[in-house]
C-alpha positions as a printed NumPy array, in Angstrom:
array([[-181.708,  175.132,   30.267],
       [-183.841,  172.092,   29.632],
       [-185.13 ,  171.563,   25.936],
       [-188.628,  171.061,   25.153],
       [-189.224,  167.497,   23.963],
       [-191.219,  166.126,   21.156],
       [-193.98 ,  165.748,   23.332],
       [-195.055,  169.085,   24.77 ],
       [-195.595,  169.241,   28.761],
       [-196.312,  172.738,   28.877],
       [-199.74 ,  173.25 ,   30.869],
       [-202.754,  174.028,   27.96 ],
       [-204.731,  177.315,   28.404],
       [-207.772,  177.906,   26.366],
       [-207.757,  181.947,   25.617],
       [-211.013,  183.011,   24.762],
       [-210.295,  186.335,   23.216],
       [-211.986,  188.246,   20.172],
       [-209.473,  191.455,   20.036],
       [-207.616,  190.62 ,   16.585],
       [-204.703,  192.434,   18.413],
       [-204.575,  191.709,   21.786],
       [-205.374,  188.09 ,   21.111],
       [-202.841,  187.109,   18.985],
       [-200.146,  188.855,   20.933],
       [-201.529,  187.417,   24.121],
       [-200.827,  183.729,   22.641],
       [-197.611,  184.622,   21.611],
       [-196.291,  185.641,   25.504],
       [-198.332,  182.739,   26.924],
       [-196.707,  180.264,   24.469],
       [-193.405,  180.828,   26.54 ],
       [-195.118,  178.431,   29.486],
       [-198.625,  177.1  ,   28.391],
       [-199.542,  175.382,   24.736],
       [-202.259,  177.689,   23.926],
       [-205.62 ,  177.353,   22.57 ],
       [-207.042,  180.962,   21.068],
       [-210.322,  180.936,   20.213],
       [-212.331,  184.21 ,   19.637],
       [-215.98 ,  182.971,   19.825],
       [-217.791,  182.137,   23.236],
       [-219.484,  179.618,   22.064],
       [-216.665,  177.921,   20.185],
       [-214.739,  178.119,   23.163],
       [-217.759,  176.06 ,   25.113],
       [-217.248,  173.719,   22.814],
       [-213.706,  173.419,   22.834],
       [-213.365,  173.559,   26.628],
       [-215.892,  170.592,   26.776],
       [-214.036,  168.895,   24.088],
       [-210.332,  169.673,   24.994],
       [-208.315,  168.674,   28.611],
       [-207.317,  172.097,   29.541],
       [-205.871,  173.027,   32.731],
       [-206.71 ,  176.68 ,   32.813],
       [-208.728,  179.088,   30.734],
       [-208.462,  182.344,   30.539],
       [-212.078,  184.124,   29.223],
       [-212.831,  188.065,   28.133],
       [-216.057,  188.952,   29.182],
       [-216.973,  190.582,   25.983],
       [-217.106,  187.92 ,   23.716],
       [-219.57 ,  187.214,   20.337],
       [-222.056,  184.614,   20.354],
       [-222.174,  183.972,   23.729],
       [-220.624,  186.592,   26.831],
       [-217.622,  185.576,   29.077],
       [-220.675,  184.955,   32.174],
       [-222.159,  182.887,   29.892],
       [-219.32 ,  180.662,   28.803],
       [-218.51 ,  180.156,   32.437],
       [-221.95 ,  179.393,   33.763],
       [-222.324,  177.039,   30.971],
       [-219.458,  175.197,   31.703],
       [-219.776,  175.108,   35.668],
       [-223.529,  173.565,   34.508],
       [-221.388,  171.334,   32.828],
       [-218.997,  170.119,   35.975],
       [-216.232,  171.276,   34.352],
       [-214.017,  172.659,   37.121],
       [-210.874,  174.331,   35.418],
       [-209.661,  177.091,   36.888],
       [-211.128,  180.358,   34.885],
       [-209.739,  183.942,   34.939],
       [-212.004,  186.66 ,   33.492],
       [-209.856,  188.909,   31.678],
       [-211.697,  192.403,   30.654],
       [-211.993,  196.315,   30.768],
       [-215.377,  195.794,   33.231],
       [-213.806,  196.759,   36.441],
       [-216.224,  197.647,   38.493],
       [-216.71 ,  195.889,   41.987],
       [-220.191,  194.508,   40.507],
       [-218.599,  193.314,   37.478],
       [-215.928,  191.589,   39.525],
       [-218.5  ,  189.995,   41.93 ],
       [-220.884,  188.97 ,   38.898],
       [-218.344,  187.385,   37.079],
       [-216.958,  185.558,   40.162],
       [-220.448,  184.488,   41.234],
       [-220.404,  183.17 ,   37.867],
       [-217.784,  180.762,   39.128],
       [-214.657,  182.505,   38.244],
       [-211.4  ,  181.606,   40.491],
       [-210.334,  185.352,   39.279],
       [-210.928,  188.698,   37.642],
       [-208.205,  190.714,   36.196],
       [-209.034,  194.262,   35.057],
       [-207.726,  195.997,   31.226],
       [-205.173,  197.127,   30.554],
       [-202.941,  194.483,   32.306],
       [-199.506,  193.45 ,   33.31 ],
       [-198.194,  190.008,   32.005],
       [-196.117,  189.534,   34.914],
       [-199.28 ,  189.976,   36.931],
       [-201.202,  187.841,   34.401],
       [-199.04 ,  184.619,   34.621],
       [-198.692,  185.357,   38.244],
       [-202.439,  185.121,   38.849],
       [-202.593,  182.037,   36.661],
       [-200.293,  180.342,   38.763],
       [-201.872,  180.959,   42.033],
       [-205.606,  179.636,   40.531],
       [-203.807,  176.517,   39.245],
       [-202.151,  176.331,   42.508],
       [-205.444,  176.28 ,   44.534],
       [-207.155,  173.804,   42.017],
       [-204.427,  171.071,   42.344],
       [-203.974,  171.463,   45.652],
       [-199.862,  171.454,   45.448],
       [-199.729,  173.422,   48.593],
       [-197.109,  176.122,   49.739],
       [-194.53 ,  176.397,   47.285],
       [-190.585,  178.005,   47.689],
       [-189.654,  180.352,   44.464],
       [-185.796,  180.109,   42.896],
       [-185.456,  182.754,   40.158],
       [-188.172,  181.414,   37.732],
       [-188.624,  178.244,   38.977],
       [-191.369,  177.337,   41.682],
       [-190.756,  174.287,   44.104],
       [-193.639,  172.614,   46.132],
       [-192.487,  169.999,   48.942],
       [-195.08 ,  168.94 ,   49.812],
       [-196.143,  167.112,   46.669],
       [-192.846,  166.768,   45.287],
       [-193.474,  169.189,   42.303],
       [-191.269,  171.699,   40.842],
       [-192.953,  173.64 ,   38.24 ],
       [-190.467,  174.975,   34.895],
       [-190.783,  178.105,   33.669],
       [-190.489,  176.266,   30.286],
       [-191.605,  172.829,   30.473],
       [-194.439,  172.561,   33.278],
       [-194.626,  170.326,   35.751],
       [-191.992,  167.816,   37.044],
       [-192.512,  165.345,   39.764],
       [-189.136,  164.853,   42.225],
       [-188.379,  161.252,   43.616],
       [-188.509,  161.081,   47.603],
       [-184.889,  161.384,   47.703],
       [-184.819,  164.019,   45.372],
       [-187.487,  165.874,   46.988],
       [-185.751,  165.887,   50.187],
       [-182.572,  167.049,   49.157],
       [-183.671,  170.204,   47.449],
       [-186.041,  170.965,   50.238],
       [-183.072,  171.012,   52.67 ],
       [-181.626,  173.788,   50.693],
       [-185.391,  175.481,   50.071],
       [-185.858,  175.956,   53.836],
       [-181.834,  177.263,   54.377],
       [-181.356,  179.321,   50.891],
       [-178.394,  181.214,   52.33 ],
       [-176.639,  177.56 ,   53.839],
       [-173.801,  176.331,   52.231],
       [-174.336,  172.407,   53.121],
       [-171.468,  169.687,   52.845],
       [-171.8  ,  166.171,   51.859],
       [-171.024,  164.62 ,   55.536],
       [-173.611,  167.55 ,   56.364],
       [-176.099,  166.476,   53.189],
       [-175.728,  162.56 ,   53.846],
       [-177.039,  162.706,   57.697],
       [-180.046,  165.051,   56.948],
       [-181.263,  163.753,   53.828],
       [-179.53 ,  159.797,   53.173],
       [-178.824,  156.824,   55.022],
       [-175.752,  156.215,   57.457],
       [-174.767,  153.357,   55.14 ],
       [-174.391,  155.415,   51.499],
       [-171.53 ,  157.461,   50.579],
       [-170.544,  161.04 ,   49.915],
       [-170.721,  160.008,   46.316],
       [-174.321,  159.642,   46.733],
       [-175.04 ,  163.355,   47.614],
       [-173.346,  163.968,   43.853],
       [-175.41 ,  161.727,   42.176],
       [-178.776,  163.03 ,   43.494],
       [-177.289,  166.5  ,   42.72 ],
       [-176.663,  165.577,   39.267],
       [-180.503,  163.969,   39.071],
       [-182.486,  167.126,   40.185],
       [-180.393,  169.113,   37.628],
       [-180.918,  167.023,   34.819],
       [-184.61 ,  167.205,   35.434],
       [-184.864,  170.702,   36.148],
       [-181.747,  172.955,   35.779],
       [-178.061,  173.102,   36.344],
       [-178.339,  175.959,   38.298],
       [-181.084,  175.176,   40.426],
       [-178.204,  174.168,   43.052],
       [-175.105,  175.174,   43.049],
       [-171.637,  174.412,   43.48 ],
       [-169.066,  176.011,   46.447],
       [-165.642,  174.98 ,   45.573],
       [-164.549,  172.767,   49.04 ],
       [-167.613,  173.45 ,   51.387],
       [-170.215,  171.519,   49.065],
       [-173.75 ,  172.488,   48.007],
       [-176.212,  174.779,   48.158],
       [-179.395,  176.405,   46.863],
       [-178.774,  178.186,   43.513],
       [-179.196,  181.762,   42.842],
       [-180.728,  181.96 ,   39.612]])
């Protein structure tokens, strides 16, 4: 797997959370994809989210000094347009449309699931960047359209065109075993070489993951099963 470098590229969530429990423990599984900001005050957390370049938030709707519906309207007054995700035992449908009127992108409901959690997370961040339909493989999440594959550990990575290409033609045949006479017409020029199909291999694995496409001994390439 790839290593996290010195210079984090994990998306940053601000956690608005006061539960000395729940928040800490919270940060700690969310650490494993975004660098997390807790903070256990709502208006801290204004402050913070004004101050800070976060890319999601996630806000409980009980919080001191100033409610979760009150962080988020402030902030909307503000223009700030991260996505937010209300997180809170208030489950009622009027709870769910008064925070959302409140302009949250989502509303999950105590006691929670963190596969559910990080899997609503991704689909608000998907809507607010716009990345578009996106093909899963294993952990990994790959959106041709914008050339984006998004790492289960470091974040976002942007593909070349070439790249791009070349792992879509596996996205849209998972089950195809492709060779590199069959890679080179689809995805390269009549004038490059089979060698060329190996190199761009060996480029989308280094930036994502070596088994993000595999290897069939004598028939060539195709997508991994991770």
């Amino acid at each position: 797997m790839t290593e996290r470098t010195m210079t984090d590229s994990r998306p940053r969530l601000l956690l608005l959370e006061d539960d000395p429990k729940l928040g800490p423990l919270m940060r700690q599984v969310l650490d494993e994809v975004y660098a997390v900001t807790l903070i256990a005050d709502g208006g801290a957390g204004v402050a913070a989210a004004l101050d800070g370049d976060f890319e999601v938030m996630i806000v409980d709707r009980r919080l001191p000094g100033l409610d979760g519906i009150g962080v988020i309207e402030a902030l909307r007054r503000q223009r700030v347009t991260t996505p937010m995700l209300i997180l809170t035992a208030l489950g009622t449908i009027q709870d769910k449309v008064r925070g959302l009127d409140a302009g949250a992108n989502d509303y999950l409901v105590k006691p929670f699931e963190f596969d559910e959690l990080f899997a609503r997370l991704r689909a608000i961040r998907r809507v607010f960047t716009g990345e578009g339909p996106f093909v899963r493989v294993g952990l990994w999440e790959f959106y041709p359209e914008s050339r984006t594959v998004y790492s289960p550990y470091d974040g976002r990575i942007i593909l070349t065109e070439r790249e791009n290409e070349l792992l879509r033609l596996f996205a849209e045949n998972p089950q195809r075993t492709y060779s590199r006479e069959q890679i080179l017409r689809e995805v390269f020029g009549t004038s490059d070489q089979p060698g060329t199909v190996d190199t761009y291999v060996h480029y989308v694995r280094r930036k994502t993951d070596v088994d993000l496409i595999t290897t069939v001994r004598g028939q060539g390439y195709r997508l991994g099963a991770m």
